[in-house]
Jmol script that loads the backbone (N, CA, C; Angstrom):
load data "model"
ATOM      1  N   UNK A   1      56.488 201.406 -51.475  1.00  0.00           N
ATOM      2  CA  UNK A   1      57.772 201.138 -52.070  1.00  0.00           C
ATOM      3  C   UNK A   1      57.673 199.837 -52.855  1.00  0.00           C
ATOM      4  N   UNK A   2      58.154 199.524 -53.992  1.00  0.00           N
ATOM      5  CA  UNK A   2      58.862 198.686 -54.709  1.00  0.00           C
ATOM      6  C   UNK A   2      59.845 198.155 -55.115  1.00  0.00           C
ATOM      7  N   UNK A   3      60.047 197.317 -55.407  1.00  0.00           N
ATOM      8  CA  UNK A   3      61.289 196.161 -56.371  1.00  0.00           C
ATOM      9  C   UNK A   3      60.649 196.025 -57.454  1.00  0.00           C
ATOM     10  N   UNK A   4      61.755 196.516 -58.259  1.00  0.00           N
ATOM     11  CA  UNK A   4      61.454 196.120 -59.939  1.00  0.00           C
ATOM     12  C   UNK A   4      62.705 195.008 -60.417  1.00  0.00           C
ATOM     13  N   UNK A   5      62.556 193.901 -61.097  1.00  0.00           N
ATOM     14  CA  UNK A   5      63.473 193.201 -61.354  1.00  0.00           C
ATOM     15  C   UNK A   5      62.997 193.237 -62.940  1.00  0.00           C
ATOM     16  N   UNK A   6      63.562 193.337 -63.424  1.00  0.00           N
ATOM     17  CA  UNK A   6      64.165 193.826 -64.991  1.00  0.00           C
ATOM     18  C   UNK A   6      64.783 193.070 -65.721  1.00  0.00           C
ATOM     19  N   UNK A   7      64.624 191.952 -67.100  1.00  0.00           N
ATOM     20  CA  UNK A   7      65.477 191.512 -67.201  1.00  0.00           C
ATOM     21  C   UNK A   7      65.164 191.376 -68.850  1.00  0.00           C
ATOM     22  N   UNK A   8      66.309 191.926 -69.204  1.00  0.00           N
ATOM     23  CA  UNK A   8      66.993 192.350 -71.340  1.00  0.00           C
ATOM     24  C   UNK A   8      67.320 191.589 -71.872  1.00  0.00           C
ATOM     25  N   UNK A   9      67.591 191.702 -73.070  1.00  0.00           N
ATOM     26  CA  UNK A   9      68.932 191.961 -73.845  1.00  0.00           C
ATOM     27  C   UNK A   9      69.670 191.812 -73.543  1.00  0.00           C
ATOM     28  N   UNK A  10      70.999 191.497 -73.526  1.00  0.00           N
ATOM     29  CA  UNK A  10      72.426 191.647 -73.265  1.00  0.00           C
ATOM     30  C   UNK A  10      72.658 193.169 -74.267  1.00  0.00           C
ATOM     31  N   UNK A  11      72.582 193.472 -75.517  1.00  0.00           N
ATOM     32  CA  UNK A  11      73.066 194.530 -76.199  1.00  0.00           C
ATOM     33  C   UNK A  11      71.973 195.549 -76.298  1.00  0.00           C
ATOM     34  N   UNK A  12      71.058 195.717 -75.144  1.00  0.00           N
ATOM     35  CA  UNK A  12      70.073 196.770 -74.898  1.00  0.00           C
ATOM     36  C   UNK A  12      70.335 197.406 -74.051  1.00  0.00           C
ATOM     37  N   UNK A  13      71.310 197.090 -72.857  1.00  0.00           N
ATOM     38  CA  UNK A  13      71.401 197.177 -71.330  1.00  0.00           C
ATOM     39  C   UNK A  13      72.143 198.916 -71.587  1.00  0.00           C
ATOM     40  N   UNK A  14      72.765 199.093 -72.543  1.00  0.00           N
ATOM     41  CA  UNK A  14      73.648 200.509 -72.339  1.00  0.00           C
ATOM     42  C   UNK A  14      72.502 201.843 -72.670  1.00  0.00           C
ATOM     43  N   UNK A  15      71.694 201.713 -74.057  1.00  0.00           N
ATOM     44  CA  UNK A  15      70.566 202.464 -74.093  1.00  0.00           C
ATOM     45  C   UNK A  15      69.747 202.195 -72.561  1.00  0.00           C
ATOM     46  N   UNK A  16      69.470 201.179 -72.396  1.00  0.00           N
ATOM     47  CA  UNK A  16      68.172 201.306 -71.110  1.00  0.00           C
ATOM     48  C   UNK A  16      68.918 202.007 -69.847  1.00  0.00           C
ATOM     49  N   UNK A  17      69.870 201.535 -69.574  1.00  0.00           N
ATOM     50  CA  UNK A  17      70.447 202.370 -68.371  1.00  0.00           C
ATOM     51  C   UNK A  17      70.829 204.148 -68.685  1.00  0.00           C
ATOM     52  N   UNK A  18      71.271 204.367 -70.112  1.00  0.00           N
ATOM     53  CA  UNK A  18      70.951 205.856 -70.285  1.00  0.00           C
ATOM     54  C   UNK A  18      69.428 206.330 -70.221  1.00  0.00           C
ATOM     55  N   UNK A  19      68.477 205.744 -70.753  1.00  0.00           N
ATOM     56  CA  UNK A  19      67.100 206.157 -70.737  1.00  0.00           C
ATOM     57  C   UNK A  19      66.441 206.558 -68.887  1.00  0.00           C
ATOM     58  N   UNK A  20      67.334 205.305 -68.232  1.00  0.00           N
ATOM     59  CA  UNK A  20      66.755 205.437 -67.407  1.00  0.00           C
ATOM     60  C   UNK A  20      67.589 206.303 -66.416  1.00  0.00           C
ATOM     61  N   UNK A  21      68.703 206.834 -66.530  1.00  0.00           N
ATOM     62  CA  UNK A  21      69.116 207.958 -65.965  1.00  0.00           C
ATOM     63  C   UNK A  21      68.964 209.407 -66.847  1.00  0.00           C
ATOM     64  N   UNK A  22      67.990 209.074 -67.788  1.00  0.00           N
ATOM     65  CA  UNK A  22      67.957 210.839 -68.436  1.00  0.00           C
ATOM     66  C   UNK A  22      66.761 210.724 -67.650  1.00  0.00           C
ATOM     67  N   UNK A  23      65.578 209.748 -67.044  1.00  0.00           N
ATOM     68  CA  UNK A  23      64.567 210.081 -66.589  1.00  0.00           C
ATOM     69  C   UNK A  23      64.945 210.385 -64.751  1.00  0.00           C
ATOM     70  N   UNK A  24      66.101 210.183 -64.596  1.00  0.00           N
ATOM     71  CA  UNK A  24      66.459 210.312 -63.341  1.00  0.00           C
ATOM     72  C   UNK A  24      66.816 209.357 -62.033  1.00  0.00           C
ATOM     73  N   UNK A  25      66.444 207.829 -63.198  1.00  0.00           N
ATOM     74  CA  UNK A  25      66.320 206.762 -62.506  1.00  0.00           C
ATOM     75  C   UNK A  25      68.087 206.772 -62.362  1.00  0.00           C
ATOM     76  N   UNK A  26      68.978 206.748 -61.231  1.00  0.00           N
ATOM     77  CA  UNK A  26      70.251 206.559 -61.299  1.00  0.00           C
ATOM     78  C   UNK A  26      70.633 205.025 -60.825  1.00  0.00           C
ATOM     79  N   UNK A  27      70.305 204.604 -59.834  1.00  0.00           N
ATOM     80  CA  UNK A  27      70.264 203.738 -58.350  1.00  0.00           C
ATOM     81  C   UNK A  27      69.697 202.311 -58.948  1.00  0.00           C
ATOM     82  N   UNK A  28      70.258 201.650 -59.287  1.00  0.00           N
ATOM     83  CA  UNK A  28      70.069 200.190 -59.809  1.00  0.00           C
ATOM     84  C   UNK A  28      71.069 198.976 -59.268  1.00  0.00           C
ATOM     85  N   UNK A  29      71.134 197.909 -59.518  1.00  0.00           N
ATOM     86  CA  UNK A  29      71.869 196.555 -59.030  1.00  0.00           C
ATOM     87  C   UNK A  29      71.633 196.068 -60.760  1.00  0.00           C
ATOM     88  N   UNK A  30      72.599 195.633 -61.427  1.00  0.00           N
ATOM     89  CA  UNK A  30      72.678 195.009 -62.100  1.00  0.00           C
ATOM     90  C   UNK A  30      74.037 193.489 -62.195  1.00  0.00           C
ATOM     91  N   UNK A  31      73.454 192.847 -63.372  1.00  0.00           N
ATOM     92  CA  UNK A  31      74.496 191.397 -63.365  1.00  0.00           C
ATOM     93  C   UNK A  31      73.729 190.860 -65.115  1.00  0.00           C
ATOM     94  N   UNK A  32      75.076 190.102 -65.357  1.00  0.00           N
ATOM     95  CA  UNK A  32      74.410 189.036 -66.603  1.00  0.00           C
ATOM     96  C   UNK A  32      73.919 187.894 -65.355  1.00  0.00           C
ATOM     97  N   UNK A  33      72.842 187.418 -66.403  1.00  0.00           N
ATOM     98  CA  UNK A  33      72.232 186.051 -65.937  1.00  0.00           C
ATOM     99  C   UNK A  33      72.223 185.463 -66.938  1.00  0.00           C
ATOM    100  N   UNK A  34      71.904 184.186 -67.133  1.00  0.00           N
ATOM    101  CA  UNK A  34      70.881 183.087 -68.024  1.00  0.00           C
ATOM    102  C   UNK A  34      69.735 182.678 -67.888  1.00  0.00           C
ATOM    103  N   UNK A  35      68.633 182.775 -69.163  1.00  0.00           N
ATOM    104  CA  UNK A  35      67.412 182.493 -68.482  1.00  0.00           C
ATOM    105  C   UNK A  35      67.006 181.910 -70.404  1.00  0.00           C
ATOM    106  N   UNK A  36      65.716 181.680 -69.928  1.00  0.00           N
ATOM    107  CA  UNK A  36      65.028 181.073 -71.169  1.00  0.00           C
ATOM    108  C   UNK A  36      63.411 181.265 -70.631  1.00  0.00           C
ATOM    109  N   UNK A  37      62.726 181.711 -71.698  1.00  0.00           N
ATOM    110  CA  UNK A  37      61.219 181.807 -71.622  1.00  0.00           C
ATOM    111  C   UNK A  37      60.533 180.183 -71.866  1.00  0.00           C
ATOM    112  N   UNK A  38      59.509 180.466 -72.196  1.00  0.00           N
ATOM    113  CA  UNK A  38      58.794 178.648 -72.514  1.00  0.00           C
ATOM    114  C   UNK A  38      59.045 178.342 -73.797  1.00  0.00           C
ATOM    115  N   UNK A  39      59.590 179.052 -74.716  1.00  0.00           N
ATOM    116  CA  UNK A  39      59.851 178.284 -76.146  1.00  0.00           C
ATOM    117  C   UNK A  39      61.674 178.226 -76.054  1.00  0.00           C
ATOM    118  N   UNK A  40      61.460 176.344 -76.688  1.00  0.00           N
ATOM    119  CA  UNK A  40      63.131 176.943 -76.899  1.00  0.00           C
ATOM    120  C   UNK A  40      63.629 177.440 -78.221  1.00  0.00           C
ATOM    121  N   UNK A  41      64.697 177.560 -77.960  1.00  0.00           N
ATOM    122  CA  UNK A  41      65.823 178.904 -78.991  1.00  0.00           C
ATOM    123  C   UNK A  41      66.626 177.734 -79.671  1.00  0.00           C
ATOM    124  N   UNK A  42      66.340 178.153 -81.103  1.00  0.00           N
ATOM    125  CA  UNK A  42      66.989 177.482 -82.023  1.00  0.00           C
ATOM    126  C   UNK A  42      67.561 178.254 -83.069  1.00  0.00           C
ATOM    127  N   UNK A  43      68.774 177.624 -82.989  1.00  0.00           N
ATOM    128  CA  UNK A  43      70.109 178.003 -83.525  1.00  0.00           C
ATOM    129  C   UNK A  43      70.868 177.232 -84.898  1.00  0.00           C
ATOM    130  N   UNK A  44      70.738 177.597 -86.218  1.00  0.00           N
ATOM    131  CA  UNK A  44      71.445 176.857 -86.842  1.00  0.00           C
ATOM    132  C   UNK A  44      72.968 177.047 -87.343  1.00  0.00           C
ATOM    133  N   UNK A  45      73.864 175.848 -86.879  1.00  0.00           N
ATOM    134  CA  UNK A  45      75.355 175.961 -87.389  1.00  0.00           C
ATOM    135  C   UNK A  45      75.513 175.629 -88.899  1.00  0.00           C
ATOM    136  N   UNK A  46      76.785 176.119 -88.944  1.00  0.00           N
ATOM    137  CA  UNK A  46      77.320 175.666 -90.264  1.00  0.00           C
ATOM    138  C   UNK A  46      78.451 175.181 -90.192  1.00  0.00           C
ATOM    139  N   UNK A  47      78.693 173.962 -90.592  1.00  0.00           N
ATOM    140  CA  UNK A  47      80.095 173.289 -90.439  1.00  0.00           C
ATOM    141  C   UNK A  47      80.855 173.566 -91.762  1.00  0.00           C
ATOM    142  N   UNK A  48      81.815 174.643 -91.655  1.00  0.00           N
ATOM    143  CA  UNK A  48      82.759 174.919 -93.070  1.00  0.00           C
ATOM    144  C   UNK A  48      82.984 173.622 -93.808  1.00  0.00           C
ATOM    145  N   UNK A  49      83.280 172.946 -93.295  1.00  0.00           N
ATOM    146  CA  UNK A  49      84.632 171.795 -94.231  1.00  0.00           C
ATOM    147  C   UNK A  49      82.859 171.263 -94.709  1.00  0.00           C
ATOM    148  N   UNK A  50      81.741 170.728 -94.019  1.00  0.00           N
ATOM    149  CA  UNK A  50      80.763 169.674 -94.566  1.00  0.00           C
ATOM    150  C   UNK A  50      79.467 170.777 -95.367  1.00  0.00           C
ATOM    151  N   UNK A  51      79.752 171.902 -94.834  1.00  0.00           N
ATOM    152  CA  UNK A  51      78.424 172.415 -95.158  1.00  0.00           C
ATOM    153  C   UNK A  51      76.594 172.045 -94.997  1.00  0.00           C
ATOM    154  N   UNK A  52      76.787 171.517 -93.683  1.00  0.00           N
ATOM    155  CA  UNK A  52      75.406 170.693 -93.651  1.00  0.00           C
ATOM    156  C   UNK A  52      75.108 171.514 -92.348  1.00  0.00           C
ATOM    157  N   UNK A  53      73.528 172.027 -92.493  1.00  0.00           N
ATOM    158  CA  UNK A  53      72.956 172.548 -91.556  1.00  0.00           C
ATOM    159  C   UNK A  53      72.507 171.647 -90.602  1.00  0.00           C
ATOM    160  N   UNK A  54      72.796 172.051 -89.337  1.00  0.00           N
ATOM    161  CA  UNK A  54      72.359 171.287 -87.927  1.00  0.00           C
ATOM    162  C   UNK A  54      71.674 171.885 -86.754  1.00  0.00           C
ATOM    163  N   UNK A  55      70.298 171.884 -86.057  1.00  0.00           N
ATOM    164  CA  UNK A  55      69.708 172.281 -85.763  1.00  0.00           C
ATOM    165  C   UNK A  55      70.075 171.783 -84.342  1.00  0.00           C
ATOM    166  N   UNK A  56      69.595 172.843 -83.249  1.00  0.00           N
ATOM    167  CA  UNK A  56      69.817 171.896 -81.522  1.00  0.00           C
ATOM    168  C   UNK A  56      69.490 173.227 -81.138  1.00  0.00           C
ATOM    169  N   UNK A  57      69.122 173.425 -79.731  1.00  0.00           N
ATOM    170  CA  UNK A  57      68.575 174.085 -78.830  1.00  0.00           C
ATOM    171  C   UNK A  57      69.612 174.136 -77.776  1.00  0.00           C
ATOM    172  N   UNK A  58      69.459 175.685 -77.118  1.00  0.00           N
ATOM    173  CA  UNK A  58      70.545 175.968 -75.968  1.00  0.00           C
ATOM    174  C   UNK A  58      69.176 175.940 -75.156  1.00  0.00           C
ATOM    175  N   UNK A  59      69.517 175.446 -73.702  1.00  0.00           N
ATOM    176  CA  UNK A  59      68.762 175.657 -73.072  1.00  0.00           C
ATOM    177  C   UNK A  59      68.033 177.048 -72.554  1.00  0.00           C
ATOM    178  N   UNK A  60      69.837 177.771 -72.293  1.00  0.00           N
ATOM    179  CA  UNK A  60      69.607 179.206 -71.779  1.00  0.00           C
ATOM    180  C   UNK A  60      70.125 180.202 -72.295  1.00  0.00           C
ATOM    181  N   UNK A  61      69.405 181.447 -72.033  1.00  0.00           N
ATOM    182  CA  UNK A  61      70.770 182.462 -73.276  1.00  0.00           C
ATOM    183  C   UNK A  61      70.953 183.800 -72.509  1.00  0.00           C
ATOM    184  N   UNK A  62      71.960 184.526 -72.600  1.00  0.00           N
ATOM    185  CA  UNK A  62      72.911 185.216 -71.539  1.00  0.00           C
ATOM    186  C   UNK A  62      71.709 186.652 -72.249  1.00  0.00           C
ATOM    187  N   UNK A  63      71.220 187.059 -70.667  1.00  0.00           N
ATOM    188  CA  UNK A  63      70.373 188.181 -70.568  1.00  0.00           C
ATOM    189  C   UNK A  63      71.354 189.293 -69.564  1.00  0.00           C
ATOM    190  N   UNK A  64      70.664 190.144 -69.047  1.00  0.00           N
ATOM    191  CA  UNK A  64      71.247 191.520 -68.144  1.00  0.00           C
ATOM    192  C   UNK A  64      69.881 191.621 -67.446  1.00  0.00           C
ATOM    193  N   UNK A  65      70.375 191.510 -65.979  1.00  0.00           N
ATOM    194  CA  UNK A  65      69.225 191.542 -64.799  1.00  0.00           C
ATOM    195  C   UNK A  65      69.693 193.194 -64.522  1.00  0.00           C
ATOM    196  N   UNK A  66      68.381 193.686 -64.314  1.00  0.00           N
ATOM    197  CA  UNK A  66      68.674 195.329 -63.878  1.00  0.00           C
ATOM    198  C   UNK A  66      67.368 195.069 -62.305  1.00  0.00           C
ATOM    199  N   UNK A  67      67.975 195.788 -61.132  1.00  0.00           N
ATOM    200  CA  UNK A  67      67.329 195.270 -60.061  1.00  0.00           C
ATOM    201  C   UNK A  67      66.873 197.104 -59.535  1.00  0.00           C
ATOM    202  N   UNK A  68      65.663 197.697 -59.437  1.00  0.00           N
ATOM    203  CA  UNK A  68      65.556 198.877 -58.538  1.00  0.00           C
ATOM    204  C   UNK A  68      64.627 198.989 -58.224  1.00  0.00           C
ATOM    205  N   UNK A  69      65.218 199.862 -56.941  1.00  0.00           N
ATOM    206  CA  UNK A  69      64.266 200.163 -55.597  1.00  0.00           C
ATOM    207  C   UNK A  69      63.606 201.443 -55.836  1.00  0.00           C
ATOM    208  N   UNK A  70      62.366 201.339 -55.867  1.00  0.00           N
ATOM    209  CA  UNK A  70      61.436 202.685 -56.079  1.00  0.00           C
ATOM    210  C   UNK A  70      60.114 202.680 -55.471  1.00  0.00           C
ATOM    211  N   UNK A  71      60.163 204.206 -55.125  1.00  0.00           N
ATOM    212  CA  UNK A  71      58.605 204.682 -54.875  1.00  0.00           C
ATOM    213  C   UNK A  71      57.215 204.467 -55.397  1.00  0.00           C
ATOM    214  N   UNK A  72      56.364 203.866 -55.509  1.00  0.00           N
ATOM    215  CA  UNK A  72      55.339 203.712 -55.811  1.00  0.00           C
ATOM    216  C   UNK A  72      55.097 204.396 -56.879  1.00  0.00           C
ATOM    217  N   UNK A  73      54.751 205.801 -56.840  1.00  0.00           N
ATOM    218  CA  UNK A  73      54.251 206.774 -57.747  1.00  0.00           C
ATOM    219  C   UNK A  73      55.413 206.457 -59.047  1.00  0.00           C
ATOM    220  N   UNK A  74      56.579 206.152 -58.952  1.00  0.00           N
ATOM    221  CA  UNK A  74      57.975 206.102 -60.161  1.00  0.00           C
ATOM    222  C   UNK A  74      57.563 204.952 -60.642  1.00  0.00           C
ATOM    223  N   UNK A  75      56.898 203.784 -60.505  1.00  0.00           N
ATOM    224  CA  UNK A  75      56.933 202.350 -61.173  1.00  0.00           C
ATOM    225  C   UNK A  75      56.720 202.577 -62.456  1.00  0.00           C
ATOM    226  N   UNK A  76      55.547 202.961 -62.896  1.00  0.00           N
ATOM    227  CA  UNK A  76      55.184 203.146 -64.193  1.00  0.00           C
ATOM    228  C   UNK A  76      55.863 203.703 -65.325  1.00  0.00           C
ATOM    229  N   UNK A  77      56.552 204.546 -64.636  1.00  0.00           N
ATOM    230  CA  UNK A  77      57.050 205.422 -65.567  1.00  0.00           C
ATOM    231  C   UNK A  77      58.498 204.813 -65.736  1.00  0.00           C
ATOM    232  N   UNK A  78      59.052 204.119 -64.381  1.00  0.00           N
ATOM    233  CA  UNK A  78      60.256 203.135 -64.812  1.00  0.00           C
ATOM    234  C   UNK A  78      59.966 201.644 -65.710  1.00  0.00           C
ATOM    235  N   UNK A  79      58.358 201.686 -66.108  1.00  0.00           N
ATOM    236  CA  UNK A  79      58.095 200.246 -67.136  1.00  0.00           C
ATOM    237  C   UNK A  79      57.848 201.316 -67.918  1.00  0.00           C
ATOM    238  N   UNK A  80      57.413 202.577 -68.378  1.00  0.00           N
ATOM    239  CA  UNK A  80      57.270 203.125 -69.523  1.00  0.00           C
ATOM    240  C   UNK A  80      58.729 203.202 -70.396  1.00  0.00           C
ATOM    241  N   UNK A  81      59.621 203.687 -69.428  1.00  0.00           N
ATOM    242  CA  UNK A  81      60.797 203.918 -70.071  1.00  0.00           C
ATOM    243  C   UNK A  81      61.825 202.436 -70.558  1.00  0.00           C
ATOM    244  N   UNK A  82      61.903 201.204 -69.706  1.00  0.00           N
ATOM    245  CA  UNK A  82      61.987 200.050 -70.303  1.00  0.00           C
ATOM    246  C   UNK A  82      61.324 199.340 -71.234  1.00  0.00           C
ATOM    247  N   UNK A  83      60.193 199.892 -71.818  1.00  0.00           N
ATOM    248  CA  UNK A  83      59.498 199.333 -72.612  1.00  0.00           C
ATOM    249  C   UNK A  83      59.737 200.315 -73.698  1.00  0.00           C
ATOM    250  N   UNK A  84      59.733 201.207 -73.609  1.00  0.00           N
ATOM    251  CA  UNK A  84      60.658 202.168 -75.049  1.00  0.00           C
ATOM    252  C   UNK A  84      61.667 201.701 -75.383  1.00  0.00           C
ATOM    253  N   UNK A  85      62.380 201.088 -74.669  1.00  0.00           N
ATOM    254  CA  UNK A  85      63.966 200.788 -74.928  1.00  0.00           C
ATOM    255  C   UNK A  85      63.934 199.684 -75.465  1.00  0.00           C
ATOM    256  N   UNK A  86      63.305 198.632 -75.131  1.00  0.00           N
ATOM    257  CA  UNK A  86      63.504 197.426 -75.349  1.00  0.00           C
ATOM    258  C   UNK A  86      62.161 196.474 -76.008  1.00  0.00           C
ATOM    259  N   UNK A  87      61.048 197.497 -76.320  1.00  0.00           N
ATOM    260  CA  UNK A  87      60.171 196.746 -76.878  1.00  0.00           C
ATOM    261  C   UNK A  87      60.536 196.129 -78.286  1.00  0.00           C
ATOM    262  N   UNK A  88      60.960 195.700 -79.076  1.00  0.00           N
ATOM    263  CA  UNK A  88      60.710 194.658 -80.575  1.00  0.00           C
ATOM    264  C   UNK A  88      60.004 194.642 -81.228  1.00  0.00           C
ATOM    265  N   UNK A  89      58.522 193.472 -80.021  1.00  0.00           N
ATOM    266  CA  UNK A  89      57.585 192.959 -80.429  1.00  0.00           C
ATOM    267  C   UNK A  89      57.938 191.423 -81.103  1.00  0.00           C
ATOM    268  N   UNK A  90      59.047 191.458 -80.804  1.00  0.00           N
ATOM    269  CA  UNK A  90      59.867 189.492 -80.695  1.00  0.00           C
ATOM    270  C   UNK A  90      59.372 188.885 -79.255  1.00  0.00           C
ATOM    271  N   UNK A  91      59.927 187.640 -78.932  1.00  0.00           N
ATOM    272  CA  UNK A  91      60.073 187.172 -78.130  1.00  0.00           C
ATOM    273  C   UNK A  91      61.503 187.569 -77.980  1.00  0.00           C
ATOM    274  N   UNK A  92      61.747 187.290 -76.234  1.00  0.00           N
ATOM    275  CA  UNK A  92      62.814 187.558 -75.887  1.00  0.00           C
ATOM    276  C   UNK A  92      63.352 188.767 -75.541  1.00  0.00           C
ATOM    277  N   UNK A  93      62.430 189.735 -75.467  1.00  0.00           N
ATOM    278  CA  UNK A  93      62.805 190.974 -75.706  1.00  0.00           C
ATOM    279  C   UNK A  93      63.003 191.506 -73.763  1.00  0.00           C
ATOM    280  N   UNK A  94      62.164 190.461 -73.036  1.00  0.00           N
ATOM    281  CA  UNK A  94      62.461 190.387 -71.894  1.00  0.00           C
ATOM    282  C   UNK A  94      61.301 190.658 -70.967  1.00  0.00           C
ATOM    283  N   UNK A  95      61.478 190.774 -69.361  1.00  0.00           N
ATOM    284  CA  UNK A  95      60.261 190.912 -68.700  1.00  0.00           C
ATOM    285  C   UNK A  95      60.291 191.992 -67.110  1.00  0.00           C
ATOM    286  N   UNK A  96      59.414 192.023 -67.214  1.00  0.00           N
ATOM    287  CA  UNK A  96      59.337 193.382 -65.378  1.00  0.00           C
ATOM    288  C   UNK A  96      58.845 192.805 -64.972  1.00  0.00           C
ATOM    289  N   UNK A  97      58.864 192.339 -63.408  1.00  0.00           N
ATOM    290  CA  UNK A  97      58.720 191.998 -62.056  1.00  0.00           C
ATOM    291  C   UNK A  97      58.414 193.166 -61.394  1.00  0.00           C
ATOM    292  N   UNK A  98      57.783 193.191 -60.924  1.00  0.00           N
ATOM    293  CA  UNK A  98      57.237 194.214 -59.529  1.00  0.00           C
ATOM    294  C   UNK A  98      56.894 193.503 -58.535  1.00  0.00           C
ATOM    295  N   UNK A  99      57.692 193.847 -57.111  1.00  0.00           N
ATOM    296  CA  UNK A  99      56.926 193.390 -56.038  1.00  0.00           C
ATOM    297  C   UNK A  99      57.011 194.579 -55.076  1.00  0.00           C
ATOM    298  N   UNK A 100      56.152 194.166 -54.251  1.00  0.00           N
ATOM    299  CA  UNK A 100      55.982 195.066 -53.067  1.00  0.00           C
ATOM    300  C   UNK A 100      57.308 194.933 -51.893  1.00  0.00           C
ATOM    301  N   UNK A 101      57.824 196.143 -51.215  1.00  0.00           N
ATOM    302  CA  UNK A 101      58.563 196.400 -50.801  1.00  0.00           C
ATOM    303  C   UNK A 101      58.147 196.513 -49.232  1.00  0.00           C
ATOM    304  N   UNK A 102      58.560 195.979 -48.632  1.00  0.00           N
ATOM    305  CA  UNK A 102      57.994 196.018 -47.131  1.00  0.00           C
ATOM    306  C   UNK A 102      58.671 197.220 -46.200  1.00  0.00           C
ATOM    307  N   UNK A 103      59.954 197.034 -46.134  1.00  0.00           N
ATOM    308  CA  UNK A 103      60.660 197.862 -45.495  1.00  0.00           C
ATOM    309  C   UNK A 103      62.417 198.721 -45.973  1.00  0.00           C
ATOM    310  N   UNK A 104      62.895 199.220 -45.703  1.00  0.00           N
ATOM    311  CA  UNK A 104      64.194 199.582 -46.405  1.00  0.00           C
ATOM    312  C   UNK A 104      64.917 200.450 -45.084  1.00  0.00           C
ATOM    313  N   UNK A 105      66.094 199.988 -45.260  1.00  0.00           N
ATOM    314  CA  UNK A 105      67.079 200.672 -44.175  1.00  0.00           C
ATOM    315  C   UNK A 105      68.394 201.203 -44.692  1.00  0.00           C
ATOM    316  N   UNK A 106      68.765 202.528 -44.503  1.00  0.00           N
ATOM    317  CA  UNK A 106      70.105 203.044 -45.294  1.00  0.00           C
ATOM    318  C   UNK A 106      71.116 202.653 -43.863  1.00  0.00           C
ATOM    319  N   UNK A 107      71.937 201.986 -43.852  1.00  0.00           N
ATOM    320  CA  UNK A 107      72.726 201.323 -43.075  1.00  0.00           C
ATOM    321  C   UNK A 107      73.418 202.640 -42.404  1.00  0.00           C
ATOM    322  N   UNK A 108      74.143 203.425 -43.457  1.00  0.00           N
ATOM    323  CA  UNK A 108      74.997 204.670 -43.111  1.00  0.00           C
ATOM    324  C   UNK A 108      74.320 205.171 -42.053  1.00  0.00           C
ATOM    325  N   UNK A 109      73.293 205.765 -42.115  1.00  0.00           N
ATOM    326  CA  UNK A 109      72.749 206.756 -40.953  1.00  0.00           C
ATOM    327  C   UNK A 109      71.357 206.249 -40.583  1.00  0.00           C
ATOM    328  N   UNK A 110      70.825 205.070 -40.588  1.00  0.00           N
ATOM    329  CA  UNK A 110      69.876 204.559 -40.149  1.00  0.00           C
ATOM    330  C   UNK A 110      68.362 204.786 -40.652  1.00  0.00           C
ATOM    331  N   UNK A 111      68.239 205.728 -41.530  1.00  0.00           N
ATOM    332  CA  UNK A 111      66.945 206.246 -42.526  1.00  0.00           C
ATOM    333  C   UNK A 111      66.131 205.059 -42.645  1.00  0.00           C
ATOM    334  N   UNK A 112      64.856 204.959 -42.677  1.00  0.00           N
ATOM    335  CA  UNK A 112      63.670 203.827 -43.048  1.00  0.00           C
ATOM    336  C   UNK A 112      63.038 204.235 -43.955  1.00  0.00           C
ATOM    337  N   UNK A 113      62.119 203.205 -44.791  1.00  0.00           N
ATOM    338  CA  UNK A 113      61.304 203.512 -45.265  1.00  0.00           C
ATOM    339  C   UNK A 113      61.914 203.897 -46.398  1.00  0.00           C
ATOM    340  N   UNK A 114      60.652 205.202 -47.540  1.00  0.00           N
ATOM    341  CA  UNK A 114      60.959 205.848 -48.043  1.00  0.00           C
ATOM    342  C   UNK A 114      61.800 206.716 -48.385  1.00  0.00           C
ATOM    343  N   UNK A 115      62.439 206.914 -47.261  1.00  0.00           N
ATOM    344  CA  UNK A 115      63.732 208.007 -46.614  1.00  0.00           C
ATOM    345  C   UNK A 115      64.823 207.273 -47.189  1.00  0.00           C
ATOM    346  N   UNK A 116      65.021 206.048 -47.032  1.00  0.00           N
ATOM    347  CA  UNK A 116      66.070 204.987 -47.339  1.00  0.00           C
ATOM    348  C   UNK A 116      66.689 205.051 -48.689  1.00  0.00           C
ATOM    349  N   UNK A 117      65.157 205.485 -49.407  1.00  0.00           N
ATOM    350  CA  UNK A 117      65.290 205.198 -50.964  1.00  0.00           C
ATOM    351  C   UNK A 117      65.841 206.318 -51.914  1.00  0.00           C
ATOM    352  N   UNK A 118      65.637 207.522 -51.223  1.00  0.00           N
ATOM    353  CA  UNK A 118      65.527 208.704 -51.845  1.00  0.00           C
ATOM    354  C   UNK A 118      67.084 209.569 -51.813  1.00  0.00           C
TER     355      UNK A 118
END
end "model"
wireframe off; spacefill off
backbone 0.3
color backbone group
């Protein structure tokens, strides 16, 4: 079992979550976050009344965390289908986390494991 932590676009998140329920993926945790990679993001304003360009850096910029629990054999094919959706070939376009999943419990009726997930 796995954790995939997922994290977009803000205006990608509606395609990727259809992509990933035409592949069957339904069962996700999502939220906006803020995050920033190692380069910063620069932004230029324009002040109407002066017209003078001004340069400055946000530290962080509003992404969409997508969080799911999957079977081993599904990982790939849940980074194949996020990477259709959201590849560019910019920066920023975002990143997959995979970790290993130790255990899982469906609270309702007590299921473990794999059973939990399915």
């Amino acid at each position: 079992m796995k954790y995939l932590e997922i994290i977009i676009r803000p205006e990608r998140y509606t395609a990727t979550k259809e992509a990933l329920a035409a592949g069957r993926f339904y069962s996700a945790i999502t939220f906006d976050v803020l995050g920033r990679g190692k380069k910063a993001c620069h932004y230029a304003l324009h002040d109407a009344a002066e017209r003078e360009e001004e340069q400055f850096s946000i530290p962080f910029l509003c992404k969409k965390f997508i969080g799911i629990y999957a079977l081993d054999e599904e990982v790939e094919e849940i980074i194949s289908i996020v990477k259709s959706v959201n590849s560019t070939g910019s920066e920023g376009d975002g990143k997959i986390f995979v970790y290993a999943l130790e255990e899982a419990t469906r609270i309702s009726n007590g299921m473990t494991g794999e059973d939990a997930l399915v």
